[in-house]
C-alpha positions in Angstrom: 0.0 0.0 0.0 1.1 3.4 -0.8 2.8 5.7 1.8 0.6 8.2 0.0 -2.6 6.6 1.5 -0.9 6.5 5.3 -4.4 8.4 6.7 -6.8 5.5 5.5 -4.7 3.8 9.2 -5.5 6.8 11.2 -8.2 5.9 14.1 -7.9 9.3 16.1 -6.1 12.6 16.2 -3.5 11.4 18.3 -2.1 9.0 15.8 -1.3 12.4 13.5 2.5 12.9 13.7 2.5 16.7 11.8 0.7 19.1 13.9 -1.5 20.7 11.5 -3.1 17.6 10.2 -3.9 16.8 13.5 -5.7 19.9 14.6 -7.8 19.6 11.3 -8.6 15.6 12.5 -9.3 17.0 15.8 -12.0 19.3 14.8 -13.3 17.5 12.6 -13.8 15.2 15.7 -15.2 18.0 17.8 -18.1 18.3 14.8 -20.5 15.7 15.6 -20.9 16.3 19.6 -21.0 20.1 19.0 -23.6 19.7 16.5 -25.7 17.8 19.2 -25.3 20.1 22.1 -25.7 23.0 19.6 -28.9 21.5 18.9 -30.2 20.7 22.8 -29.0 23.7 23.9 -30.6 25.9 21.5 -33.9 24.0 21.8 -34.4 26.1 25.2 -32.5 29.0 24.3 -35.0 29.3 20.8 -38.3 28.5 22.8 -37.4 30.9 25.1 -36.2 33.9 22.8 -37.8 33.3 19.2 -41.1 31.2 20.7 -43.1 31.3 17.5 -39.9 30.6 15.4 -39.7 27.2 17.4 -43.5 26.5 17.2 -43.5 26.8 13.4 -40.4 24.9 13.5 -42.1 21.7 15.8 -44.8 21.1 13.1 -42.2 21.1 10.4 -40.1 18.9 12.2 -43.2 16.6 13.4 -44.6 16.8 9.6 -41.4 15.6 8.7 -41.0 12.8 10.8 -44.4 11.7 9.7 -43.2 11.2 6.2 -40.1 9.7 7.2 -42.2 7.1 9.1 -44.5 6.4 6.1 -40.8 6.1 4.3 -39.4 3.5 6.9 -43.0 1.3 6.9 -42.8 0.8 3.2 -39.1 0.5 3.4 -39.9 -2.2 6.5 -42.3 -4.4 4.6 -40.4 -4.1 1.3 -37.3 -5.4 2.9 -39.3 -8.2 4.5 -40.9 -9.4 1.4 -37.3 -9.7 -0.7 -36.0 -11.5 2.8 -38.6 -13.6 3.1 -38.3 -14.6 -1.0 -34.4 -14.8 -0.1 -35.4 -17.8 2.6 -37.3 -19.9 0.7 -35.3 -20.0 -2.5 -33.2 -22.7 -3.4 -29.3 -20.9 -3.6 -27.9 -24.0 -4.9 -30.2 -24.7 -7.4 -29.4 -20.9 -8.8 -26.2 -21.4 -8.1 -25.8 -24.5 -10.8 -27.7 -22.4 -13.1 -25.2 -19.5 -13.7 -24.0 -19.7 -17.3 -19.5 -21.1 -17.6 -19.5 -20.4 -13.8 -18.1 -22.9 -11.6 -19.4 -21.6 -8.5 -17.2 -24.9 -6.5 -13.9 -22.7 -6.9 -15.3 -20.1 -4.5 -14.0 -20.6 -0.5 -15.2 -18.9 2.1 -13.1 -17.9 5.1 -15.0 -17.7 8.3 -13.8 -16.0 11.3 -14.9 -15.7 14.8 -13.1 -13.7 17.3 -13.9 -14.3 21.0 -12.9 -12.9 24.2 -14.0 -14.6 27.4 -17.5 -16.0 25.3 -19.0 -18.9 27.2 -18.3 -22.2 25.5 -21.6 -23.2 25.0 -22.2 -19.9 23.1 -19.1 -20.5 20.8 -20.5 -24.0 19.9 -23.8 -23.3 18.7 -22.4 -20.8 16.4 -19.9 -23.5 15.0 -22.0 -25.9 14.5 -24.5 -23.8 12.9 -21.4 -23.4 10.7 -21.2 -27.0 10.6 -24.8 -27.6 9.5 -24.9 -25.0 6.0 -25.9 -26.8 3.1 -22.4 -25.0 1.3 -19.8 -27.8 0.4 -18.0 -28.0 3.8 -14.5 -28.8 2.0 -14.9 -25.1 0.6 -15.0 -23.5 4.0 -12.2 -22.6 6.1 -12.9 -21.8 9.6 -11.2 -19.9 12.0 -11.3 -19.4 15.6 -9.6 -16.7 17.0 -8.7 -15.9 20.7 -6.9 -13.6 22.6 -3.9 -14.2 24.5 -5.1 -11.7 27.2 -8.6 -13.8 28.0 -6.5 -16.4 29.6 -6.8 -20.7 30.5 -10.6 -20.5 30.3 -10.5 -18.9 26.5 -8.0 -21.6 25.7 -10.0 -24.3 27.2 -12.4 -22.9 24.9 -10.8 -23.1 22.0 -9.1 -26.7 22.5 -12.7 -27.9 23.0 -14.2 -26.6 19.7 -11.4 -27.5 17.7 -11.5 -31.0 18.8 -15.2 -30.9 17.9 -15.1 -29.2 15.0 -11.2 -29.7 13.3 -12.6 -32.6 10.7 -16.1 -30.7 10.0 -14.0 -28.1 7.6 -11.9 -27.5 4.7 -9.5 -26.5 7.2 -9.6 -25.3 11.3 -7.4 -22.9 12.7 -7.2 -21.5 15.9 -5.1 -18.1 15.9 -4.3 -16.2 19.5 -3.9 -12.6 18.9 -1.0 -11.3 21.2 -1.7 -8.6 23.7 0.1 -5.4 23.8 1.3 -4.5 20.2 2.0 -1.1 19.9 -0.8 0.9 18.1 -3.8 -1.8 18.6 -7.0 -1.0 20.4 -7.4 -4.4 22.5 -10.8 -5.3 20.5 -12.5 -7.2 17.5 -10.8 -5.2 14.9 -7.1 -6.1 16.0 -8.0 -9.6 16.8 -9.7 -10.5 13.2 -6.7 -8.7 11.2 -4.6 -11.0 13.1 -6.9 -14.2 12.6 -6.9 -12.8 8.6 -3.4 -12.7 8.3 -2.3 -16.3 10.0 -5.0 -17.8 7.8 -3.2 -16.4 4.9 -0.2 -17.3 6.0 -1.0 -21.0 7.2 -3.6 -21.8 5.0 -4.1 -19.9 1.6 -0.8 -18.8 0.6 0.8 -22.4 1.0 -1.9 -24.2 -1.1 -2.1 -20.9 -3.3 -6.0 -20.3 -3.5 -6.6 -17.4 -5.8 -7.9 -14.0 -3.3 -10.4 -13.3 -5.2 -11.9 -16.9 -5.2 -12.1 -16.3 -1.3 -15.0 -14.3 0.2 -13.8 -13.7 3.8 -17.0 -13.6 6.6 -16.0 -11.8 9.8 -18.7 -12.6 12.4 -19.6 -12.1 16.3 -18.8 -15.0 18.5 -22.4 -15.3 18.8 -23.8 -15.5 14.9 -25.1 -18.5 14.2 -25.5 -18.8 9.6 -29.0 -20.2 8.3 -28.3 -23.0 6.2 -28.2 -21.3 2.5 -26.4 -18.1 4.0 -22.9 -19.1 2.2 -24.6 -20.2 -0.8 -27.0 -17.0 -1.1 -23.8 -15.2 -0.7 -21.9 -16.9 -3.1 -24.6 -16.2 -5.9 -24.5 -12.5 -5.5 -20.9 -12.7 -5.2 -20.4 -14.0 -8.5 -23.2 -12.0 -10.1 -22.0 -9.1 -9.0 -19.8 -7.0 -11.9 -17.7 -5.1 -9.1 -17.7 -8.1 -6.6 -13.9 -7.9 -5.2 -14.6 -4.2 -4.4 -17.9 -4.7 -2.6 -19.3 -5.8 0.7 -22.1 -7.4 1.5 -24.2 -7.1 4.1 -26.8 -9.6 5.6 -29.7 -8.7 8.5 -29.5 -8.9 11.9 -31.8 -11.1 13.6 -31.5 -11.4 18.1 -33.3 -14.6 17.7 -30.7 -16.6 19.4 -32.2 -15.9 23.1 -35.0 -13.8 22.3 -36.8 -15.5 25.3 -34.4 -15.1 28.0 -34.2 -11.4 26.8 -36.4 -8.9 29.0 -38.8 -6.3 27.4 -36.4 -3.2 26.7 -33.2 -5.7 25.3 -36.1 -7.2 22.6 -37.6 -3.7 21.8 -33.8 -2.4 21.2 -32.9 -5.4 19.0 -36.4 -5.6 17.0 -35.5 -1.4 16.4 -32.0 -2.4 15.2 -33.3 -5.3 13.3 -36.3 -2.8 11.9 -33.4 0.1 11.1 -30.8 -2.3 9.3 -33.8 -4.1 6.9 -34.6 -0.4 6.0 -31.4 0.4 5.0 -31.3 -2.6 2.9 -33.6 -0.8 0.5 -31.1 2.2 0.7 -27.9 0.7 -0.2 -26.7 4.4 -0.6 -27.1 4.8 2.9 -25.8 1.2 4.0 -22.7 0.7 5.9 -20.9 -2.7 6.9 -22.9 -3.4 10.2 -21.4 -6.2 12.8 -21.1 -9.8 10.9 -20.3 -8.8 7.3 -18.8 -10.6 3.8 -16.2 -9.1 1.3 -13.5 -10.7 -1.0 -10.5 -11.9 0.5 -8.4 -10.1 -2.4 -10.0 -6.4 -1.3 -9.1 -7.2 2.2 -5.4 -8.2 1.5 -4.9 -4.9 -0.6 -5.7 -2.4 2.1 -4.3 -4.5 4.5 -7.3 -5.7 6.0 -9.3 -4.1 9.3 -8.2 -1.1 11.4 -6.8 -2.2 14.6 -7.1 0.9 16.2 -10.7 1.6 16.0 -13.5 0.9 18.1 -15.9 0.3 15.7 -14.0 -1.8 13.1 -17.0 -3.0 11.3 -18.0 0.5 9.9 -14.6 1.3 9.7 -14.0 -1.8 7.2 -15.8 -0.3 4.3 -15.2 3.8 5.3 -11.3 2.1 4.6 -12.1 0.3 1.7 -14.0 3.4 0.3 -10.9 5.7 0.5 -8.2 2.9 -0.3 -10.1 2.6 -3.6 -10.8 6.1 -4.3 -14.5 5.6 -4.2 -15.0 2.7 -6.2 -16.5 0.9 -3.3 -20.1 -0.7 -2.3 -22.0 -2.0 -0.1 -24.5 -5.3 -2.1 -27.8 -6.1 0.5 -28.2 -9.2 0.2 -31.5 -9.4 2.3 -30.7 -12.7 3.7 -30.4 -13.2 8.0 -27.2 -14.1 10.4 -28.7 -14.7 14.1 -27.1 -13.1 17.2 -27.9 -12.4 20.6 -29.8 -10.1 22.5 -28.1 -8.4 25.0 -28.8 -10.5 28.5 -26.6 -10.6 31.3 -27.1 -12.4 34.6 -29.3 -9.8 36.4 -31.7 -7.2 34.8 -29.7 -4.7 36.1 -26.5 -5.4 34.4 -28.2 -6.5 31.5 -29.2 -3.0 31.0 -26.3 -1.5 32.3 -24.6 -3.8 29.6 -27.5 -2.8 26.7 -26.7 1.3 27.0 -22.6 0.5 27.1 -23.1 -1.8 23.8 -25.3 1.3 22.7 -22.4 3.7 23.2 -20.2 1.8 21.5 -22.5 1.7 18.2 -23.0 4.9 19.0 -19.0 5.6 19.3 -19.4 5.0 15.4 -19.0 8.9 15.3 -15.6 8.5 14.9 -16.1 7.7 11.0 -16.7 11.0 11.0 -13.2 12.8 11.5 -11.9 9.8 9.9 -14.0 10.1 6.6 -13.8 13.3 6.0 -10.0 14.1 7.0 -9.6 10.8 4.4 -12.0 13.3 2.1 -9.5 16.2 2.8 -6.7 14.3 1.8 -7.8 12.1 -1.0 -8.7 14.1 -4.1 -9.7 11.2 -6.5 -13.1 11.0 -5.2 -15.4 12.5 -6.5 -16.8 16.2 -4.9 -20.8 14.6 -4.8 -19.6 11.1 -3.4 -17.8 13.1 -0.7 -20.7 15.1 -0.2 -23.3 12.4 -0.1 -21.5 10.2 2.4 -20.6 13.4 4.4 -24.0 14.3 5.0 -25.8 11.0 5.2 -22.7 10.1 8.1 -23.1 13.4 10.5 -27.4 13.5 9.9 -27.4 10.3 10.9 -25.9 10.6 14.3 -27.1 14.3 14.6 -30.0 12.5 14.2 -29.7 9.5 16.7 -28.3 11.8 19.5 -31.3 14.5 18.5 -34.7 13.9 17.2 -36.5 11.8 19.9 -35.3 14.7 22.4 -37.0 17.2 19.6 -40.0 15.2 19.7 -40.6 14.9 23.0 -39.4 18.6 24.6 -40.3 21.3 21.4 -44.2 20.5 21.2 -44.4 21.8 25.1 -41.3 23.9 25.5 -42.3 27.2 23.7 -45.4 27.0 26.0 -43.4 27.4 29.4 -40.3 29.7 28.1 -42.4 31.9 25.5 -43.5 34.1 28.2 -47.2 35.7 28.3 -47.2 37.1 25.1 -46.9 34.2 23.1 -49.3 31.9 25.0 -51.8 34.6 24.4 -51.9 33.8 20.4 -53.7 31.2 18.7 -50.8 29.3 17.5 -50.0 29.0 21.4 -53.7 26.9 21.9 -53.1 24.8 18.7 -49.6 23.9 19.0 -50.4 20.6 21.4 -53.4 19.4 19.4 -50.9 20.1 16.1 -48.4 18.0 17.7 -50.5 15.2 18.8 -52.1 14.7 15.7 -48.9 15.0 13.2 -47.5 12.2 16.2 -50.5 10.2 16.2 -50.4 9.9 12.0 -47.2 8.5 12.7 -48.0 5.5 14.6 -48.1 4.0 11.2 -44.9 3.5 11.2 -44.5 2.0 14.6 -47.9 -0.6 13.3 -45.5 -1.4 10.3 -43.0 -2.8 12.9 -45.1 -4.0 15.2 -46.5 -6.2 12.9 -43.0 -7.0 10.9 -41.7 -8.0 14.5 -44.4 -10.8 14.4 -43.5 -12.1 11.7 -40.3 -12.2 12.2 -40.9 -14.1 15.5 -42.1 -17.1 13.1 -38.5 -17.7 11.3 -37.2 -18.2 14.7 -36.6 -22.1 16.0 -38.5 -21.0 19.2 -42.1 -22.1 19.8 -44.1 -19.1 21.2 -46.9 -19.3 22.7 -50.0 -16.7 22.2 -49.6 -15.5 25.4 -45.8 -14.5 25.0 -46.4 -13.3 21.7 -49.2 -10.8 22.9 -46.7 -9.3 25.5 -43.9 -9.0 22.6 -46.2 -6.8 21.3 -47.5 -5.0 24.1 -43.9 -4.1 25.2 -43.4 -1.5 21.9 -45.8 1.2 24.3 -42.4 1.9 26.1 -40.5 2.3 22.6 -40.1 5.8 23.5 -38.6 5.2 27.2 -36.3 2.6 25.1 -35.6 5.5 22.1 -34.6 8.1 25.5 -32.4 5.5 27.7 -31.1 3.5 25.0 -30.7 6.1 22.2 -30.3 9.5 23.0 -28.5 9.3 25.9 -25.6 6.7 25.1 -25.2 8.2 21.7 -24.9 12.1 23.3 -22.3 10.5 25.7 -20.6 8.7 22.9 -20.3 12.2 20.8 -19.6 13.9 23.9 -16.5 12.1 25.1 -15.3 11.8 21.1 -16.1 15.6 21.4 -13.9 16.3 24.3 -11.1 13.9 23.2 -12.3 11.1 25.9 -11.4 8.3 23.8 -13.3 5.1 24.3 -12.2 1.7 24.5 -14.0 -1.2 23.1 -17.1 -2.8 25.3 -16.8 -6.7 24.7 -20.8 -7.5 25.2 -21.3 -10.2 27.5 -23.3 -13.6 26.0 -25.4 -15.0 28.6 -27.6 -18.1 27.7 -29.5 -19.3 30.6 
């Protein structure tokens, strides 16, 4: 890789060695959390001073979100429709049907880095591994520890290989080293490592081609549906620009969706809900937490960050500024299942849900590091650099911002406007506007209420009537959930990124009962 290109490896200001470039990284790192407090701060400030600006302002906004909710629910049932067609189609059968293809060269590298992940966790991911219908002598799977977990990690690890070392193409079991200079301990340093043994080990010495290898990078806790590889291998191959694209499956939390209490399933079905919507807007789509991409792309910008946080992001924001822009993200509407978040005791399950929400929300820092990579690379294109500028900082402008809107502008004009304003008629309508304008949009909550039903049947789980009428009774505290576990963590995310409070990265627990 070029010495030219040496900011695609930059994860924070402090890794700038010329002083200029890193006070322009380190405002662009103040942007995001001052555009949030900007925004909460002037809320009061505006309802006090400009009181009929803001109420004019509310029924836009509200108006607004009411079309973006009508947006999302036909986004929401589109996605479910192509998922649902995705499940039931025969991948192998479409595979044999592609014209002078031989499908049977393709290989798919599969790695799992754990921490301190339960063993019983660990299996049921590798042996949904085991039990794809793919050709198992064209998958090579690798487990990948960390020195720093300790025995019970390599207990672990001795225990699945010995289970699972004959089920595969090949089994390897990597142990990333602790304290290299520059690494954030994390996923991202731990599957670069993993990467690079297997193609040391493995493909270099029986010289499988890179681009016949589609590497899959998933949480210790995804479990594949049985034609996941072999859906994945079809758009792989059909796909003109394949070797520079990711692709990007759905999140299910269907793994311990019983165990899970109320606020951990309404905060998974609204992650689930968010990333099906964005399959239909694969403009808008970034590489979210288990992810695909050719082996040959991953080699040539020297595969993930290892001092990021949120590495899975960060894999295509890299790959979009190693290649100049010539980079996509393919939907491929098809499910990996994970976890919900549960921990031993409801409180530290939820202490555990808003930490694992910070660190999504710590995503912000794809903001300095896209556009100081914008600043510096001037092969892109001026519109794709504005596109993926904008749709970035709205996004978590938006996450850190618009329930707070909602809930505090449609009664805040009415207690800092003073006398003279609650005296005018816009005064009296302003509540009735707002509760109409939010009551319209309810159709969008409908769409996922009933979407979340559905969903509920592609689980293995047997649920009773009962259980599935409190699943959906539990969506009236959506906007507690949106508050606690969406505001909040992603304001204290942008807030420490903002003052320079770097984060470290939050290793979810995986509880099974």
């Amino acid at each position: 890789m070029s010495d030219s290109k040496y900011y695609i490896n930059v994860g924070r200001a402090t890794d700038l060695k010329n002083k200029k470039e890193r006070i322009i990284y380190r405002a662009f790192e103040i942007l995001p959390g001052s555009l949030v407090w900007i925004t909460l701060v002037g809320m009061f400030v505006f309802s006090w001073l400009f009181p009929t600006f803001i109420a004019y302002f509310i029924i836009g906004f509200c108006t607004y979100w009411l079309l973006r909710t009508t947006h999302f629910a036909v986004h929401l049932v589109s996605a479910y429709r192509k998922m649902k067609k995705n499940l039931s189609t025969d991948w192998e059968k479409k595979l044999n049907q592609l014209p002078a293809v031989d499908w049977k060269k393709i290989y798919h590298l599969v790695i799992f880095p754990i921490y301190k992940e339960d063993f019983k966790v660990v299996r049921e991911s590798f042996r949904a591994l085991a039990d794809v219908k793919y050709p198992k002598d064209r998958i090579i799977a690798v487990l990948a520890t960390e020195e720093r977990a300790g025995d019970d990690a390599r207990e672990v690890a001795q225990k699945i290989e010995k289970e699972f070392k004959n089920k595969f193409f090949r089994f390897l079991v990597s142990a990333h080293p602790s304290g290299i200079k520059g690494e954030i301990a994390g996923k991202g340093s731990n599957e670069s490592w993993a990467a690079k043994q297997a193609q040391k080990e493995i493909i270099d010495s029986l010289k499988i081609p890179y681009q016949n290898i589609i590497v899959s990078c998933f949480d210790a806790d995804t479990q594949a549906y049985a034609q996941y590889f072999s859906c994945l291998t079809h758009y792989y191959l059909t796909d003109p620009n394949a070797v520079k694209s990711s692709f990007q499956p759905i999140p299910f939390y269907f793994n311990n969706i019983l165990e899970a209490p109320f606020f951990s399933r309404v905060v998974s079905s609204s992650n689930v809900f968010w990333q099906m919507m964005q399959q239909q807007r694969p403009e808008k789509l970034t590489t979210y937490s288990s992810h695909s991409m050719s082996f040959k792309a991953l080699v040539e910008m020297n595969f993930w960050q290892t001092n990021v946080v949120s590495e899975d992001a960060g894999a295509f924001w890299k790959a979009f500024l190693f290649y100049d822009g010539d980079y996509q993200i393919v939907p491929i509407h098809y499910p990996l299942s994970m976890d919900s978040c549960v921990a031993k005791s409801l409180w530290q399950t939820a202490v555990n849900q808003y930490k694992q929400q910070r660190r999504w929300a710590w995503g912000s820092e794809g903001i300095p590091y896209l556009l100081f990579g914008f600043f510096k690379n001037r092969k892109i294109p001026f519109y794709k650099k504005f596109r993926y500028a904008f749709l970035l900082i709205e996004s978590f402008w938006a996450w850190g911002t618009n329930t707070l809107l909602i809930l505090f502008l449609g009664w805040l004009p009415l207690f800092l406007g003073g006398d003279e304003f609650n005296n005018t008629l816009l005064s009296h309508n302003l509540p009735r506007i707002v509760r109409d304008l939010m009551t319209l949009s309810l159709t969008g909550l409908v769409a996922g209420i009933i979407v979340s039903t559905l969903l509920l049947r592609l689980s293995h789980f047997r649920i009773s009537r009962r259980k599935t009428l409190f699943m959906i009774a539990q969506w009236i505290l959506l906007p507690v959930s949106l508050v606690i576990f969406g505001a909040i963590p992603a304001i204290d995310a942008q807030t420490r990124l903002m003052l320079g409070k770097y984060m470290g990265f939050f290793p979810t627990e995986k509880f099974r009962k």
